[in-house]
N, C-alpha and C positions, 0 to 999 in steps of 0.2 A: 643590434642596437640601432643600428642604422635606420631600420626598417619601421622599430615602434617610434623615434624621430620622426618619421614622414609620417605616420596616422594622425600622430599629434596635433600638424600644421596644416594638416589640407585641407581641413576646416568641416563646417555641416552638411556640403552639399556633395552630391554625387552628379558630372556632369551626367548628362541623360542622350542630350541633341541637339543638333546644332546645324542652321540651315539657312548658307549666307544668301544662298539664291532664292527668296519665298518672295521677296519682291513688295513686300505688305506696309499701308502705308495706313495708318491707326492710331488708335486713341486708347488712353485705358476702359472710359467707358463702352467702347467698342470689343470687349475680349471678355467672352464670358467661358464658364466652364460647363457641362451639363451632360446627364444621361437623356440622350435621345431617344434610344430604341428600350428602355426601361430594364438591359441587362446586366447591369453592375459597372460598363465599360463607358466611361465617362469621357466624353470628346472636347476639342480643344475648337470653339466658334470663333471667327474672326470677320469683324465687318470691315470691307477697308473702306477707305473714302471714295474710292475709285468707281463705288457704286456696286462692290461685289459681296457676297456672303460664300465664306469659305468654313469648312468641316473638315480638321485632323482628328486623323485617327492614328496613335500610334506616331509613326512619321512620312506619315503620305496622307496627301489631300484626296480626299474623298470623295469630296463634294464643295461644288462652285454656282452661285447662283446669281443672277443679274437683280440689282436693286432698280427701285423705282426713280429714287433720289437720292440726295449725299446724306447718310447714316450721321445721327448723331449721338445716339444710345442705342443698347441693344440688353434686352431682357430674357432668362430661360423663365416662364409661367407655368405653373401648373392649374389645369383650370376646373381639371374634374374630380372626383373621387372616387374612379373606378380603377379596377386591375384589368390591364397594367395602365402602370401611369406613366402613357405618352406625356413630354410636358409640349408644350409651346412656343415659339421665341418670336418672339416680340421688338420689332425694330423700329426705331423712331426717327421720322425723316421729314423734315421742313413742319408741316402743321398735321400732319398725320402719323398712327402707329399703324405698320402692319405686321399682322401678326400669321403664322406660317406654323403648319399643324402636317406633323411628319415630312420637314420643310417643302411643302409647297405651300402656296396662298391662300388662306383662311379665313379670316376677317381684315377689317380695316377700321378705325376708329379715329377719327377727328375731332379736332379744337373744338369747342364752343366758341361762336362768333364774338369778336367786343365788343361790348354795347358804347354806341354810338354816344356822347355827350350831346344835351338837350341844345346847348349853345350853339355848339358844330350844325345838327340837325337846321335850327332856326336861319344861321344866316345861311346856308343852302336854298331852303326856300324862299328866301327874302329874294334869290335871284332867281330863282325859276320865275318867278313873281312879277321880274324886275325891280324890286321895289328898294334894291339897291345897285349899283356899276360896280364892276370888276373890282376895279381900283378901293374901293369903300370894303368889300368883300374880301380882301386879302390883308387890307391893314384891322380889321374884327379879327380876323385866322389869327393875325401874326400876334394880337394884341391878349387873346385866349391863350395861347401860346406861352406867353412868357408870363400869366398870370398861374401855370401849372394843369394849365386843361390838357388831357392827351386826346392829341388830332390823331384823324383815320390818316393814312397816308394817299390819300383821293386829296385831303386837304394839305398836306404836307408837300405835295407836288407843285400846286397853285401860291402856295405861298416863295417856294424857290424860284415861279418865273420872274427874273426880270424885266423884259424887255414887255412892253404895254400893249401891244400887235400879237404876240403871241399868245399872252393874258386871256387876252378876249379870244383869242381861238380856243385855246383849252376850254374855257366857260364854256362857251359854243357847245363843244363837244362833248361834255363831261357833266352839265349840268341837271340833264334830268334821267343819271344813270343815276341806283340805285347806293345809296352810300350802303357801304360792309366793310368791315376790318376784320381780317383773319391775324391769326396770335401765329408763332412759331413753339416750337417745343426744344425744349435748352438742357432738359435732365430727365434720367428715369431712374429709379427703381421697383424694387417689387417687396410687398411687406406679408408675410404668412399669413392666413385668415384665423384657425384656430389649433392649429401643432405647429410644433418648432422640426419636424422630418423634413428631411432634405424632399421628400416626398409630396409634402401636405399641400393645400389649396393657398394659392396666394391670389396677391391684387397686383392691379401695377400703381405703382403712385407721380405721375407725371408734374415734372414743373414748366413753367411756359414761360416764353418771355414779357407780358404782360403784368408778369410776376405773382400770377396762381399758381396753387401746387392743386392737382386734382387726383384725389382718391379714386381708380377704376372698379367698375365689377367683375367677378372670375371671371366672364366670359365676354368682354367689351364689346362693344358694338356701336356704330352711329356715334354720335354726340353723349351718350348716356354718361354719367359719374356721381357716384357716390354723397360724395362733400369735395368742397374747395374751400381752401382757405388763402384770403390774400395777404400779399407781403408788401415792405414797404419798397423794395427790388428783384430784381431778377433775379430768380438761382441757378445756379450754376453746376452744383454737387447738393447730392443727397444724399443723407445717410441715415435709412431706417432701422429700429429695433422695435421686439416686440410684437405681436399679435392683435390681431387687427380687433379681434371677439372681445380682447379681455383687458389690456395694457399696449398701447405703442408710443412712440415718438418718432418725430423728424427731425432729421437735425439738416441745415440749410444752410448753405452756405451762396452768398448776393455779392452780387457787380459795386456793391457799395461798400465793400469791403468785411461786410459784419455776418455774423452767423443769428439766425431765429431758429425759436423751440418752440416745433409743433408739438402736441398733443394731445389725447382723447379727451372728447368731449364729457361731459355729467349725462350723455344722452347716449345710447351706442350710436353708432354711426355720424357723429359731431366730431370736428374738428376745432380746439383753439388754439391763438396763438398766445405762446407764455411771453412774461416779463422778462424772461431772462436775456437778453439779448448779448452776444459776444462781439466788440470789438476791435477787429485784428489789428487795426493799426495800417494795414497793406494791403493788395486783391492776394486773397487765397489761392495758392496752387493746386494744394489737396484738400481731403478730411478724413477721420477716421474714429471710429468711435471703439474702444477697449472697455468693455465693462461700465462701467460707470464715469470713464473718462473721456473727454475729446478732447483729440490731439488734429491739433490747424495748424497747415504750413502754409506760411506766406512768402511774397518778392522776395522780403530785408531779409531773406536768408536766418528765417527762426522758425523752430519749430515748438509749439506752445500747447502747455498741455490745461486743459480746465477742467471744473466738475460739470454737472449738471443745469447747477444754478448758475453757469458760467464768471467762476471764479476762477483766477487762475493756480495752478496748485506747483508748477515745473515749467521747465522747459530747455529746450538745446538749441544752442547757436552754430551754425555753421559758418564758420570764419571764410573757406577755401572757394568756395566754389556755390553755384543757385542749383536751388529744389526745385527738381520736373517733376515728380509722382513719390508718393506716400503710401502704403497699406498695412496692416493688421496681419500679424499673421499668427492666425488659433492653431498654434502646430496639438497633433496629438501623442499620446505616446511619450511625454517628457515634462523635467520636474517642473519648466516655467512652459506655463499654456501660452502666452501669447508674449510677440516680440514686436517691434517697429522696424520697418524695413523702408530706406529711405534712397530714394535714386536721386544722384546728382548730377549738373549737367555735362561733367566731364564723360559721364560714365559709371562712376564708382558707385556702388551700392552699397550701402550698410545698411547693419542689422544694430538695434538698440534695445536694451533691458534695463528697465531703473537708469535712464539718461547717460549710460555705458556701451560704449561699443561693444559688441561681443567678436563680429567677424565683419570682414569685407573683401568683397571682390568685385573687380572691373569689366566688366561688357565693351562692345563697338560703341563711340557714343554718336547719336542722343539716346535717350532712353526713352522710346515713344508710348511702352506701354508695359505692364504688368500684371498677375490675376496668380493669385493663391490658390491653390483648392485641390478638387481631388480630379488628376487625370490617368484616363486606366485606369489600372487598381490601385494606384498608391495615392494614399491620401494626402500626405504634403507636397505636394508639386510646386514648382514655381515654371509660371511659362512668362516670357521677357521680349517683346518685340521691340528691336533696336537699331540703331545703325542706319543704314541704306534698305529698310525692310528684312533685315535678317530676323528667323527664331532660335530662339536657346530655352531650352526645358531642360530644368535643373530637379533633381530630387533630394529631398531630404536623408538624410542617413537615422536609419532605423536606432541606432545607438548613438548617437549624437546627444552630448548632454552638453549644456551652459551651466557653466560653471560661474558662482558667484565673483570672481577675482577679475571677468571679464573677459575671458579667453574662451576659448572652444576645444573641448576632449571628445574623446572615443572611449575613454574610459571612466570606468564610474569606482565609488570606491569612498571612503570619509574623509571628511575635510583635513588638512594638513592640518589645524590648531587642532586637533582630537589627539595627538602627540604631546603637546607640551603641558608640561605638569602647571598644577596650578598650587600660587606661591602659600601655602596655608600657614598663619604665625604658630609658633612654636608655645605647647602648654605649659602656662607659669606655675608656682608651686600654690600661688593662693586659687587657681583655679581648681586647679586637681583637688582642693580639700574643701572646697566649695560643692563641686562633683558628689565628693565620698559622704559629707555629710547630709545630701539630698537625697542619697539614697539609702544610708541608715535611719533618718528619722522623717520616711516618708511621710507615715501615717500622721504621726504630728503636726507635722506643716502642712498637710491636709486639713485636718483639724483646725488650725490656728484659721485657716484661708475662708473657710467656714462658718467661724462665728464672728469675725468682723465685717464677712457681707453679711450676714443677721441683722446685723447692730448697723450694719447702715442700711438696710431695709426698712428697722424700724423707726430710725431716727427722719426717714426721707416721707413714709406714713404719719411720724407726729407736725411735719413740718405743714405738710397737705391737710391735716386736720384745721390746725390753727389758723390755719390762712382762709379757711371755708368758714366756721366759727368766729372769728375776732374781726378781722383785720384787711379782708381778703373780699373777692368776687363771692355771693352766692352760687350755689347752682341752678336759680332761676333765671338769672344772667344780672338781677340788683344789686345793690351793695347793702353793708352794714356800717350802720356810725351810732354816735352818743349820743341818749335826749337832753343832754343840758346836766341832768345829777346822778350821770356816769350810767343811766339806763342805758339800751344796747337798745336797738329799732331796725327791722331789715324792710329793704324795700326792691320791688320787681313790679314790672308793668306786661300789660297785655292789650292789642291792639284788635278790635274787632269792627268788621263790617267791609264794603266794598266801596265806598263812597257814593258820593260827595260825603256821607255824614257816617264819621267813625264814632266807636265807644270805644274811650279810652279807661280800662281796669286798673287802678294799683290797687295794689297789695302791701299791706302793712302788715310786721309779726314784729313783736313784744319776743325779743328772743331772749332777757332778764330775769330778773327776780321780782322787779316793782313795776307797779305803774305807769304810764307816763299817760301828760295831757299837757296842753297847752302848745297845741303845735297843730303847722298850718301848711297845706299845698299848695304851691303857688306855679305858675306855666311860664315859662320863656320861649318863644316862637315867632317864627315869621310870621305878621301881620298883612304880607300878601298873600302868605299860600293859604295859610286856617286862621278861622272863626273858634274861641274857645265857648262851649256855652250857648249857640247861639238858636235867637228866635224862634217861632212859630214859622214865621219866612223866612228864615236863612239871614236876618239882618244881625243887627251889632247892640238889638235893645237888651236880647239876655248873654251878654258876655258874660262870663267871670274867669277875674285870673288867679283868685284865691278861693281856697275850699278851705273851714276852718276841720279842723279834724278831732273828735271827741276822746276821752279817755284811751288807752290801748290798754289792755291787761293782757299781764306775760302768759305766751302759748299760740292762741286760737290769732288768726290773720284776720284784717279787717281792712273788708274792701271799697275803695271809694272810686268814683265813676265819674268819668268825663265827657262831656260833649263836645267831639270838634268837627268842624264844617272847613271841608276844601273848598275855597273860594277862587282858586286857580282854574282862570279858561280852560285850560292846557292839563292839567289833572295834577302837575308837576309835585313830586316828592319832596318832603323836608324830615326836618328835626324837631321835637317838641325837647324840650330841657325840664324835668319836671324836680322841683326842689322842695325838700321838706325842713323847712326852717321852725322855728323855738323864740314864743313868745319872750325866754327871758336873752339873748343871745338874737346879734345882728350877722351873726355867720351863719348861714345853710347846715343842718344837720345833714342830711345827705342829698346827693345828687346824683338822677337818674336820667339817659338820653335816651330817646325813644324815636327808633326811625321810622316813620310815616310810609308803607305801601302807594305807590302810583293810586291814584282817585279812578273811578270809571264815572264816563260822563255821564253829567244829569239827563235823567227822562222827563216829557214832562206829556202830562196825560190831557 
């Protein structure tokens, strides 16, 4: 009994390794996972700050490599499409990536220069020139400055001297060097070109501090990139999804506290940036994207979940203690694919589901870094750099389920409510012979159910009848009304031509038994947009706003014909009101509206 008590409690992980002497001084962006040698044995890379690139295998270091400069991201790439697929890693340091191909030195790819502001440029020259002093030349800088121009920092040095002696020496010596600004690089990641295989070809997609994000090509080189898109700040954290061929996003998180959404362009290879803007309220710690959600941890010790359109949908407060690192974890193999795994600065780590704890446990603190994924052969790994540079690589337990009540088992099996019965009320006598008579006189009540939808079939057909014949809308979209001695008269219009000058058709039908005569068409209309009627020139000599209308005899339609002239510069749309009034009666027989087509404008030859 004992024994299946301690399964119970020990939670998801299995420790794996644990190694207080590794000395490693890191970042999460700096801890990647990846098959280097392309045979299934997936290594643990670690960049430390210390200027080294290190490779576990297993748990012995393998491999140590001297960096150029202090690492700030570190990417695995894949950049070719051949067997096997070596991939590439990718390290990002001050304004340059370089990238290392069976880790030794392969390429290198650099910033794009800033472009210099035209102002900055001008008063430089003004002093090569002389055509301004020192003094005049630093209060322009400072005055550009704080209007929002960004200075190269050639100019940002000149603006901090004080003292007027040294002013002019810097000038002296700095004036007819070449202005340049070089960018740094703040984030990377890498987004698939056209598969989702752990295999497939990717990019790298760099944010800088400048606050561009630049899309790379599989195989970088020089200054080359794809698309950039700029932001209103620096980013800090990226988070891609998506395929670069067909659907991606970025999701970006900035120094000004808010997150923006990139996304594909209407063009392939275009980048915009969406409306949606998130935010946070605080600087972001982390980010992380789950399906269709992104979850932002900030300072205040919240962690905030939104949709796409960045609304917000959830979220969890941590009362105890601040967020250093956040991650996603797509476990496989179990009933909830993915969990929230949240490091905090004691130490303590939790795991969340549906804004639930499921498990926790405590590390050396600080917690400088984390990376999910598959190391060796086991696919959920968690590797954890912490403390004083210590590692711990933890594995997932093959039989590990979360359980919805918020706890963690080892065993699987039906929900405990699949036991309790459920309360069903007790059958009355007038049910029961309710029951018994439904299934004695089925046919019957078949029957009966039968001929009262009949009957309201056809009463719901006489009703539609009436209403097209009397009373109602035609089907040519006119109406019908009374000539005065209870004659019946339908009328419908038809609009012909492309402008300036339409022909407007009614239609009259005698839909009675008698006669009718003494009745008249008369026009209601805007007198700026149309002319009714009008001229040989287009003028106001043959208007008319009454047509008298002759006999109708019941049956055959008779049709009368109007002339109207769009008088509008602009071609603009209206309404004509066309009404058919009765010599003996000062009320309209019927009334009909007719909406006028946009005009095309006049030619004139």
């Amino acid at each position: 009994m004992s024994g299946s008590n301690d399964k119970s409690t020990r939670g998801p992980w299995l420790h794996a390794w644990y190694d207080p002497l590794a000395g490693i001084k890191t970042l999460t962006p700096l801890v990647r996972l990846g098959d280097l040698n392309s045979d299934g044995d997936n290594k643990l890379l670690i960049c430390d700050i210390d200027k080294k690139l290190k490779v576990y295998k297993g748990t012995a270091l393998i491999v140590e490599h001297a960096l150029l400069d202090s690492p700030v991201s570190m990417c695995v790439t894949y950049t070719e499409n051949v067997s096997p697929q070596i991939p590439s890693v990718a390290v990002a340091a001050g304004s340059h990536i370089f990238i290392y191909r069976h880790l030794r030195p392969y390429r290198k790819w650099s910033c794009p220069p800033v472009d210099i502001s035209e102002m900055e440029t001008n008063i430089w020259e003004d002093l090569r020139s002389d055509k301004i002093t020192p003094t005049e030349a630093l209060t322009a800088l400072s005055q550009a400055r704080d209007n929002g121009v960004k200075l190269s920092s050639h100019s940002l040095d000149l603006i901090m001297i004080e003292n007027e002696g040294k002013l002019l020496e810097y000038v002296n010596e700095t004036k007819f060097l070449q202005l340049s600004q070089q960018t740094l690089i703040t984030c990377m990641e890498v987004i698939k070109k056209d598969s989702d295989d752990e295999d497939a070809v990717s990019l790298l997609v760099v944010g800088t501090e400048n606050g561009v994000v630049y899309i790379l090509p599989t195989d970088p080189a020089g200054s080359t990139y794809i698309c950039k898109i700029q932001l209103q700040s620096t980013p800090v954290i990226l988070n891609v999804s998506g395929l670069f061929d067909t659907e991606w996003r970025i999701i970006a998180a900035c120094r000004d506290g808010k997150v923006y959404n990139i996304k594909d362009g209407d063009i392939r290879g275009t980048a915009v940036l969406t409306g949606n803007v998130i935010d946070a309220g605080s600087q972001v710690v982390a980010l992380a994207k789950q399906d269709k959600l992104i979850w932002v941890a900030t300072m205040d010790r919240t962690i905030s979940c939104y949709t796409i359109r960045g609304k917000r949908a959830s979220g969890i407060q941590i009362q105890d203690d601040d967020i250093v690192d956040m991650i996603v974890l797509n476990v496989r193999r179990m009933q909830i694919s993915c969990a929230l795994l949240v490091a905090l600065a004691s130490g303590e780590i939790r795991m969340y589901h549906d804004n639930k704890i499921l498990h926790k446990f405590s590390v050396e603190k600080p917690v400088l870094a984390m990376r999910f994924g598959v190391y060796g052969r086991e696919d959920n790994s968690l590797a954890i750099v912490h403390g004083k540079g210590a590692i711990t690589i933890k594995i997932m337990r093959r039989s590990a389920d979360m359980e919805a009540n918020g706890g963690l088992s080892a065993a699987t099996g039906p929900p405990s409510e699949q036991d309790v019965p459920l309360q069903i009320p007790k059958k009355t006598k007038l049910f029961v012979e309710q029951t018994q008579r439904e299934m004695e006189q089925a046919c019957d009540i078949h029957k009966a159910f039968q001929r009262d939808l009949c009957k309201m079939r056809l009463e719901t057909a006489r009703a539609y009848v009436k209403t097209l014949t009397t009373d109602g809308l035609s089907p040519l979209g006119g109406g019908t009304g009374t000539g005065g001695n209870g004659q019946e008269v339908r009328i419908s219009a038809q609009v012909k031509g492309l402008g300036p000058r339409f022909l407007l058709c009614i239609y009259l039908q005698n839909v009675g038994h008698t006669p009718v005569m003494g009745l008249r068409l008369m026009f209601n209309y805007d007198s700026t947009l149309y002319s009714c009627g009008y001229g040989e020139e287009g003028g106001s000599s043959g208007q008319k706003h009454s047509i008298p209308i002759p006999i109708i005899l019941p049956g055959p339609k008779h049709v009368v014909e109007a002339e109207m002239l769009s008088i509008d510069p602009m071609g603009r749309a209206g309404q004509v009101l066309v009404l058919l009034g009765s010599s003996s009666s000062s009320v309209p027989v019927l009334a009909a509206t007719v909406r006028m087509p946009v005009s095309e404008p006049s030619i004139s030859f």
